[in-house]
C-alpha positions as CSV (number, residue, x, y, z in Angstrom):
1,X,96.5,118.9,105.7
2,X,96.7,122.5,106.6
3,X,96.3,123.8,110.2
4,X,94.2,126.8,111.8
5,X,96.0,129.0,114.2
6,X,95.0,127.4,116.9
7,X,97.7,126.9,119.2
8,X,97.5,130.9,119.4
9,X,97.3,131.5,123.3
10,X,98.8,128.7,124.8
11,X,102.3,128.1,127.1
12,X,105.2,126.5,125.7
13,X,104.7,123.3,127.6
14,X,100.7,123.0,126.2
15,X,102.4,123.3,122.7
16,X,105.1,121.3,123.5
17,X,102.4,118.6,124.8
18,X,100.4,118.9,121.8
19,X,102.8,118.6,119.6
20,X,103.9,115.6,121.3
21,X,100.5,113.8,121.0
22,X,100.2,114.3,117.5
23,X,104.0,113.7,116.5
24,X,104.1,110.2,118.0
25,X,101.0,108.9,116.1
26,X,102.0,110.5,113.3
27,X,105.5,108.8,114.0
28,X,104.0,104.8,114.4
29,X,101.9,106.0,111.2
30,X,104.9,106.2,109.1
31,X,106.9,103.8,110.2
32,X,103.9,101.2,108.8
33,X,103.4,103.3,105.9
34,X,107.4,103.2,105.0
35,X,107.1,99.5,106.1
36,X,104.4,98.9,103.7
37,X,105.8,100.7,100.8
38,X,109.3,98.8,101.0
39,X,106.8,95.5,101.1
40,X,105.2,96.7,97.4
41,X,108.7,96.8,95.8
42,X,110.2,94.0,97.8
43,X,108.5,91.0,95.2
44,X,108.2,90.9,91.6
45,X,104.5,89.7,92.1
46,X,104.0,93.3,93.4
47,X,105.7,95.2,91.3
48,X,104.0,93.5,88.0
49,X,100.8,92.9,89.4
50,X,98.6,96.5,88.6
51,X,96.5,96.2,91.9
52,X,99.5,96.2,94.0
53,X,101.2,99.0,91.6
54,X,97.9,101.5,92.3
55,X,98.1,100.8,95.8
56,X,101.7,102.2,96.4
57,X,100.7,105.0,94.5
58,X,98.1,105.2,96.9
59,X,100.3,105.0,100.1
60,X,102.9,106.9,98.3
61,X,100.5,109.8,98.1
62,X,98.9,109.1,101.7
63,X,102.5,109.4,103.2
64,X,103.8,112.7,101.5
65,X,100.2,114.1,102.7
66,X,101.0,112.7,106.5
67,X,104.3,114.2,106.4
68,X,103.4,117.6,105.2
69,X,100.4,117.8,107.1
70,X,102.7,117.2,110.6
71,X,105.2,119.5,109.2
72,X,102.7,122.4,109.3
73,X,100.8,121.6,112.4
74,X,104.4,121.5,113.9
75,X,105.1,125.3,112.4
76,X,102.0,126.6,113.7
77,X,102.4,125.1,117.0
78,X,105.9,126.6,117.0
79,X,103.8,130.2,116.2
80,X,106.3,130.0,112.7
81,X,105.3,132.8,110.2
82,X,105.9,132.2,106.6
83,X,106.4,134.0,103.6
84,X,103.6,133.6,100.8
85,X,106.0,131.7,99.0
86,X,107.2,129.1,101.1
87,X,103.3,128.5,102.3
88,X,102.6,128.4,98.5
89,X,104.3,125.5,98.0
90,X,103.6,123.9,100.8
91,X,100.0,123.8,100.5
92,X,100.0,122.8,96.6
93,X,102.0,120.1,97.7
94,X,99.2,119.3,99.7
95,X,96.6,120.2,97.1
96,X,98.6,117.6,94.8
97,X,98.7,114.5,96.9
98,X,94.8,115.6,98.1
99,X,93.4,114.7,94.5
100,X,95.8,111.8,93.8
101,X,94.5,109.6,96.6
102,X,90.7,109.9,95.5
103,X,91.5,109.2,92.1
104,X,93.9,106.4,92.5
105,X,90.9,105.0,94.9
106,X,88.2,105.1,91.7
107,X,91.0,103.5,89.6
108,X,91.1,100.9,91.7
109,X,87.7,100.1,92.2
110,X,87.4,100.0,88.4
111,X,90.2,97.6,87.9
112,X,88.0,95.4,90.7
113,X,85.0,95.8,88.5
114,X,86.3,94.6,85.4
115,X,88.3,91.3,87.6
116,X,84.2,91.0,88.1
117,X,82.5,91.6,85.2
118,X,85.0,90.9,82.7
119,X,87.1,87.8,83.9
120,X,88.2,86.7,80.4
121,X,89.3,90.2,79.5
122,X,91.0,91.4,82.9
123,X,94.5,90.7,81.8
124,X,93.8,92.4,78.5
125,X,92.7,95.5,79.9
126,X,94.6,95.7,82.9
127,X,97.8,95.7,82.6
128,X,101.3,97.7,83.7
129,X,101.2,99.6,81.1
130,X,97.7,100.6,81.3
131,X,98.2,100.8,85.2
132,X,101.0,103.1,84.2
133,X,99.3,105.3,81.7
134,X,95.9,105.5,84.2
135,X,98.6,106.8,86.8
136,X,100.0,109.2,85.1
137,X,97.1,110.6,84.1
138,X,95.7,110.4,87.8
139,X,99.2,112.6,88.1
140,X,98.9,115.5,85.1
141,X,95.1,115.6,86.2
142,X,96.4,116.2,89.9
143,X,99.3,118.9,88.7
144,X,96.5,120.8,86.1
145,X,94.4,121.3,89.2
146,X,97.8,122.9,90.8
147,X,98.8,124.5,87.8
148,X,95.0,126.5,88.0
149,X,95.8,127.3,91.5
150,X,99.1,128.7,90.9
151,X,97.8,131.2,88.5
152,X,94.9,131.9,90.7
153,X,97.6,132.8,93.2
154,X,99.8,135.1,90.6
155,X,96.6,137.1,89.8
156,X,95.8,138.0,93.1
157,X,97.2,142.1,93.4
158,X,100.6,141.3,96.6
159,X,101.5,144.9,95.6
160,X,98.4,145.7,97.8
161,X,100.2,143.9,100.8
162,X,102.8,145.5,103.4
163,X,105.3,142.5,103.1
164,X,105.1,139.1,101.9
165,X,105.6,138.0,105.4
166,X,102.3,135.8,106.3
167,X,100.3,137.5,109.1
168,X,98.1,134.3,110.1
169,X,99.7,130.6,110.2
170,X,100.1,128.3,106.7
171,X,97.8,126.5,105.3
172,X,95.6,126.1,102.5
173,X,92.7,128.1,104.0
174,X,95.0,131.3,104.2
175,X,96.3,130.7,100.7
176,X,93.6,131.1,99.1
177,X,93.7,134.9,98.5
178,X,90.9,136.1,97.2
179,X,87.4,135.4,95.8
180,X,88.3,133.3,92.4
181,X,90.2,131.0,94.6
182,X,88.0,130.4,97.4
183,X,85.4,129.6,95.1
184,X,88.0,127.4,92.4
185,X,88.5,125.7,95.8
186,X,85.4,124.8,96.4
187,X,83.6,123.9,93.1
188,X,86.9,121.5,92.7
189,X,86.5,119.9,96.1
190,X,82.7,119.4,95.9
191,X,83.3,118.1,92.1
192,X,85.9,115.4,92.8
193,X,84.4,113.3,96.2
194,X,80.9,113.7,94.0
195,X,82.4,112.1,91.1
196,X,84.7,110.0,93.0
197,X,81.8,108.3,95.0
198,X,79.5,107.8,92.3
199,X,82.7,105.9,90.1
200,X,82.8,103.8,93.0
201,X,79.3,103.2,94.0
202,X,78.7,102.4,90.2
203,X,81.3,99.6,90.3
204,X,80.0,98.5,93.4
205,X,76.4,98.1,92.0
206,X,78.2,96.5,89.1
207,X,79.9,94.0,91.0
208,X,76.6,93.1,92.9
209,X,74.7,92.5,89.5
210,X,77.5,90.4,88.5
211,X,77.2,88.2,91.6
212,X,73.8,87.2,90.6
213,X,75.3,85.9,87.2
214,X,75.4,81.9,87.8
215,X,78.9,82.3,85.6
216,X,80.7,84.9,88.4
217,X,82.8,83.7,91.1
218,X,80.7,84.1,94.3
219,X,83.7,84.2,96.3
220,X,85.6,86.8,94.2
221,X,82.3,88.5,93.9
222,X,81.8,88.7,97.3
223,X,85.6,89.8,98.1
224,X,85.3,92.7,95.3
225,X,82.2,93.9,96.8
226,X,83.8,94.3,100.2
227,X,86.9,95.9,98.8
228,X,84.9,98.7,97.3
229,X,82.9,99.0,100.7
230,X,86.5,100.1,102.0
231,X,87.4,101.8,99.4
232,X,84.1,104.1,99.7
233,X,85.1,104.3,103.2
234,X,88.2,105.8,102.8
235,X,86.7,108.1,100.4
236,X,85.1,109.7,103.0
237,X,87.8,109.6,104.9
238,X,89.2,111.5,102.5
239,X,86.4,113.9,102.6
240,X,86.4,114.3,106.3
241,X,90.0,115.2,106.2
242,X,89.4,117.5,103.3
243,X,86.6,119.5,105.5
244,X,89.0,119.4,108.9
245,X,89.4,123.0,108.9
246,X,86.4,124.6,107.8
247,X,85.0,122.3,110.5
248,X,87.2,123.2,113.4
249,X,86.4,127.1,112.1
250,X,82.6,126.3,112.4
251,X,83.2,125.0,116.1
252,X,85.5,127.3,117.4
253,X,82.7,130.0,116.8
254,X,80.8,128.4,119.6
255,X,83.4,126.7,121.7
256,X,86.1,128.9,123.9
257,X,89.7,128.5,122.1
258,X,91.3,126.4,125.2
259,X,89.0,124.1,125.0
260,X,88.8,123.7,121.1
261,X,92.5,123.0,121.5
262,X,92.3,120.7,124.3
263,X,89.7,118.7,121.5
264,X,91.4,119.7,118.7
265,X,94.2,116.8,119.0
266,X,91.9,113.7,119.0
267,X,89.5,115.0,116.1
268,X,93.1,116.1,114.1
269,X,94.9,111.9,114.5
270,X,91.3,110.5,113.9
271,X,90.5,112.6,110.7
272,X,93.5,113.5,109.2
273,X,96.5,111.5,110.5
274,X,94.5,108.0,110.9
275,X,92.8,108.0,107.0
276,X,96.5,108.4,105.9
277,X,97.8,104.9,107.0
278,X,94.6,102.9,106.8
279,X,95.5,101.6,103.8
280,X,98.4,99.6,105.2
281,X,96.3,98.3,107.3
282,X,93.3,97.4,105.4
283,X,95.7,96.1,102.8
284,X,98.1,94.6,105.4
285,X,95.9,92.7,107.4
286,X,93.7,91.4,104.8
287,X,95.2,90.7,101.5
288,X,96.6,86.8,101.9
289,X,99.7,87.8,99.2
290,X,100.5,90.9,101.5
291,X,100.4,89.9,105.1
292,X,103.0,87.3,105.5
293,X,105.7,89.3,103.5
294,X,104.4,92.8,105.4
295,X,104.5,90.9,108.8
296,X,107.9,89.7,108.1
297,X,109.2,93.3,107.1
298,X,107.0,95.2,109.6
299,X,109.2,92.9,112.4
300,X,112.3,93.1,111.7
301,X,112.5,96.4,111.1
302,X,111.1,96.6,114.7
303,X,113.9,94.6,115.5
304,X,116.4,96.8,113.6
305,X,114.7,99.7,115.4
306,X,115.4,98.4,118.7
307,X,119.1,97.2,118.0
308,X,119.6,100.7,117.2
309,X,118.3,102.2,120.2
310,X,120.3,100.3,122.2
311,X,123.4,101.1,120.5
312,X,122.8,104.4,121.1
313,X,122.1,104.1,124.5
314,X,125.8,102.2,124.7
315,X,127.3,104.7,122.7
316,X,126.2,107.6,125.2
317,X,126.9,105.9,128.4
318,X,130.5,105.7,127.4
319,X,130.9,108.7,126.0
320,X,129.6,109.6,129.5
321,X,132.5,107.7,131.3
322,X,135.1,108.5,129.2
């Protein structure tokens, strides 16, 4: 996610503070993510089984969006200016993972519809290489709406600027130069969560109908019904993160900038840094195949963590008395 020069106006130690707060989060956040996607391709059960192989595409995408997002809050907060360039593909880095976690989310609530509706034909119709094929189209749809973008941004007239050098922070906001793009931006944006959630509501409604059949499995009826519910929640998630910006420009018209800042870090890990790893958790905490193995992994490598620490800690101290 991009970030709003903001931190414009504060000391060093405010920024430094900041920073802070957000970093560590973002820090725990990854370390469950990374945890989580070493548990996907740990098993054989998870890397043949096409729910499991949707949702590390899923996290995959959730975590390069986390880590670029940090990286340019942590360049604005450092007052970094960029060339157009280097901001350009930045952000449609960030435009790229954006769409692929909202369509890997109605992928997977239609391979939960069909486990519904269509028992006898699940394994037919979803399998790995169907799994594969629906991601890679989830992919080239994803790089076609950067591809659009791109040439949005070659058409736009630079010979009309003083320098290439940016004069306002990067992010996707101040990329998009000039009227085709902002409006691209926002048909595209408005077109996806609309289609997106009614994919998912339609699945859900579809899986409800089901339930009533006296042939479905109440109790994987009821299970793919609550799946979904998340699943539409972190849609909107999604959303929420998606409208960050413009939202934070909306309030800091009324609001005084301190004080916008001083709220800006709890509204920026809740919407855009939280969304990012709650499918580890959702997915960690209730799958029954998942937990154990995640647990296990999400332990150890605490452990590891800690070993290391202190063998750094050793290593130092006699470096200090030698």
């Amino acid at each position: 996610m991009s970030q709003i020069n903001i931190t414009f106006g504060l000391g060093i130690l405010e920024r430094v503070m900041f920073s802070t707060m957000s970093t560590l989060p973002c820090c725990v956040f990854l370390f469950i993510n990374g945890t989580m996607l070493f548990t996907l391709r740990s098993k054989s059960v998870f890397r043949e089984t096409s729910r499991y192989v949707l949702l590390y595409n899923l996290l995959f995408a959730d975590t390069v969006q986390l880590v670029q997002g940090q990286l340019l809050y942590i360049i604005a907060a450092c007052r970094v200016m960029l060339t157009y360039p280097v901001c350009g593909v930045l952000t449609m880095l960030s435009s790229l993972t954006t769409v692929i976690s909202p369509l890997t989310l109605v992928v997977m609530s239609l391979e939960r519809y069909v486990a519904v509706c269509y028992p006898l034909r699940h394994a037919t119709i979803i399998t790995i290489r169907n799994t594969g094929l629906a991601i890679a189209v989830v992919w080239a749809f994803s790089s076609l709406n950067v591809l659009i973008r791109v040439l949005l941004l070659l058409d736009f007239p630079y010979e009309d600027l003083q320098s290439l050098q940016m004069k306002e922070f990067c992010s996707t906001e101040n990329m998009l130069l000039g009227t085709m793009s902002h409006n691209y931006e926002k048909v595209f944006t408005y077109c996806l969560f609309i289609l997106a959630c009614v994919a998912i509501i339609s699945s859900y409604i579809g899986v409800m109908v089901a339930a009533r059949s006296a042939s479905t499995d109440k109790a994987s009826a009821r299970k793919a019904r609550n799946t979904l519910l998340l699943h539409l929640v972190q849609l909107g998630l999604s959303l929420s993160s998606a409208i960050y910006n413009p939202l934070l420009v909306v309030i800091s018209k009324v609001l005084h900038r301190i004080v916008l800042v001083r709220i800006q870090i709890v509204v920026y890990t809740c919407v855009v840094i939280f969304p990012r790893c709650l499918s580890a958790f959702i997915y960690g905490i209730r799958d029954q195949t998942i937990r154990p193995i995640f647990i296990c992994h999400l332990c150890c490598q605490l452990k590891l963590s800690v070993i290391a620490a202190k063998a750094v800690v050793s290593v130092q101290d006699l470096w200090k008395a030698s």
